[in-house]
N, C-alpha and C positions, 0 to 999 in steps of 0.2 A: 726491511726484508733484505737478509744477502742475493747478491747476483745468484749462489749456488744453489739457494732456496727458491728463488724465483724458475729457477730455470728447471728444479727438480717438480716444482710444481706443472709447468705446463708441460714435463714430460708426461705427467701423471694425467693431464685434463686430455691432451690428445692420444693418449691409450682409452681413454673414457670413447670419444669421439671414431674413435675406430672400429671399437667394440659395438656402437649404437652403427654406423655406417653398415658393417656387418651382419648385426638382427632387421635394417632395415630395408638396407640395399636394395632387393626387389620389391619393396613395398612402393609406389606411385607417391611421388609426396611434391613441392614446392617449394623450392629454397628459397628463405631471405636472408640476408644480410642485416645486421644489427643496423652498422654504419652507414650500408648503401637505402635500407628499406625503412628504417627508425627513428635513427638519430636523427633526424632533419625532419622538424613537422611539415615543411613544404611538399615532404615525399609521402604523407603518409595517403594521403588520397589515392595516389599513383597504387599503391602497395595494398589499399582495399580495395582497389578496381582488380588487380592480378588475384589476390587472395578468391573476391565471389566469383571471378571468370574460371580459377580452377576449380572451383566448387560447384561450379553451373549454379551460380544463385545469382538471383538478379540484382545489379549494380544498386548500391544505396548510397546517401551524403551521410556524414558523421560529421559532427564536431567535437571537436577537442578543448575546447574556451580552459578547462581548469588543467591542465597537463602541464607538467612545470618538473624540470630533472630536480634532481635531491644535491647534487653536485656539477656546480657550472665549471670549478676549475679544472686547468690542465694538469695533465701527468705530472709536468715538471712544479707544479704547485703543491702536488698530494704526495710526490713521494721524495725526501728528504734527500737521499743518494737518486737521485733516478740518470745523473748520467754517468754514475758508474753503473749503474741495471744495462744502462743503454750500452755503456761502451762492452761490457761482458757479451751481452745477446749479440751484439756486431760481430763476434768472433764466430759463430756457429747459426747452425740449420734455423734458430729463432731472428736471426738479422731482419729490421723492417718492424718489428711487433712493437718496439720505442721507437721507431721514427731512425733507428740505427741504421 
């Protein structure tokens, strides 16, 4: 993917995100984080205790035993140019999205 592509694209995903922000804005909702509430099976306990507490349901155990990501490597494994992507995003409002 070029830098310019990359970059066109998440102008495109965060016009998405603003429009949704928008229609939902006064609706009562629960943010997570992919990264902060997800990615780490360690968090995920944490993150169904918040989910049934805003739901007013009663707290329950889950396991997870078969949850397995599809892809363990890193950015800089999967994308071929990725510190030109990086060093491109470094220059503008996307700085930090590669670790730029």
């Amino acid at each position: 993917m070029s830098p310019e592509s990359l970059e066109r694209e998440l102008r495109v995903r965060e016009g998405w995100t603003t429009r949704e922000l928008d229609f939902i804005g006064a609706l009562p909702r629960l943010t997570l984080f992919y990264e902060d509430d997800l990615l780490d099976a360690n968090t995920w306990s944490v993150t169904i205790d918040r989910v049934t507490e805003y739901l007013g349901m009663v707290p329950f155990q889950v396991s997870f035993p078969d949850v397995k990501k599809t892809d363990d490597r890193l950015f800089e494994e999967i994308l071929s140019n990725y510190h030109d992507l990086q060093a491109h995003l470094a220059k503008g409002k996307y700085a930090g999205l590669l670790g730029a």
